[in-house]
N, C-alpha and C positions, 0 to 999 in steps of 0.2 A: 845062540842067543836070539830073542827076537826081536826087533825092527818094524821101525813105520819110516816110513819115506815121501816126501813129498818133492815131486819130480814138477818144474814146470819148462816152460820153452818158449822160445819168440813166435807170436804168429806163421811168421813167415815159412819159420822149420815147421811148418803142422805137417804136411803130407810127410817129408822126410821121417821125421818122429814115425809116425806112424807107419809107415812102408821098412821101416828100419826093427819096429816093435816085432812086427808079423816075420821077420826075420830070424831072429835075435832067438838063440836058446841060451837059458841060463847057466850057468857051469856046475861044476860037481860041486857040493857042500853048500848051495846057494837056492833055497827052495824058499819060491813064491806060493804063501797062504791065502792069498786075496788084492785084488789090483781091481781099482775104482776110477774112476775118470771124471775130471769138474764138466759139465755139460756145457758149463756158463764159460771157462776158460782155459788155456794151453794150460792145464796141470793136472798130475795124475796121482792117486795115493797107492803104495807099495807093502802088504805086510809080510812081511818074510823073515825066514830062519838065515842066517848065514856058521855055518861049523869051526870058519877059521877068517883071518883077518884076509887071507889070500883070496877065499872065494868072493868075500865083498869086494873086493879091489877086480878082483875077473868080470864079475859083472858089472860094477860101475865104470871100467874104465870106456866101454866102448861108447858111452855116453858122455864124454865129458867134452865133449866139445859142440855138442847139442842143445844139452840140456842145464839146468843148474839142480842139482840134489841139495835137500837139509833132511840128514838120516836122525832117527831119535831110538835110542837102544828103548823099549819096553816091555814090561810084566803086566798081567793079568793083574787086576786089580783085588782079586779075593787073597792071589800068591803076594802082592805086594805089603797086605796087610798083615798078614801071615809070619813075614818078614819084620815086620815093624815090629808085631809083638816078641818076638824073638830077639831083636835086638834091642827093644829097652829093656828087656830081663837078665840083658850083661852085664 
């Protein structure tokens, strides 16, 4: 399924955050499509696959005492429409 993320952090943790990123490998089933960064402040956006609820959990966890995650499951919006039509024709 795919995933947007939006990942932000206290000031203070800026370097750790970051020294922690340049570390950090993702786990198996947990594949990063595009990561952006606010220029303006401690927050980062994440678009990624995850294959199982375990591989999200392996890669969120090392962060949860850093940072604060709000994850949003989503679809391509042509696939989303795609879907609509298909389900009002039930």
């Amino acid at each position: 399924m795919l995933f947007m993320e939006i990942i932000t952090w206290d000031p203070k943790d800026d370097m750790e955050t970051g020294k922690r990123y340049m570390e950090w490998k993702p786990p198996e089933g947990y594949n990063i499509l595009g990561a952006w960064n606010d220029v303006a402040a401690c927050r980062a956006f994440f678009l990624f696959e995850a294959e199982s609820a375990e591989a999200f959990a392996a890669a969120a966890f090392p962060w949860r005492d850093i940072t604060r995650m709000e994850t949003v499951q989503v679809m391509e919006t042509k696939k989303f429409m795609e879907l609509v039509v298909k389900i009002r024709k039930m």
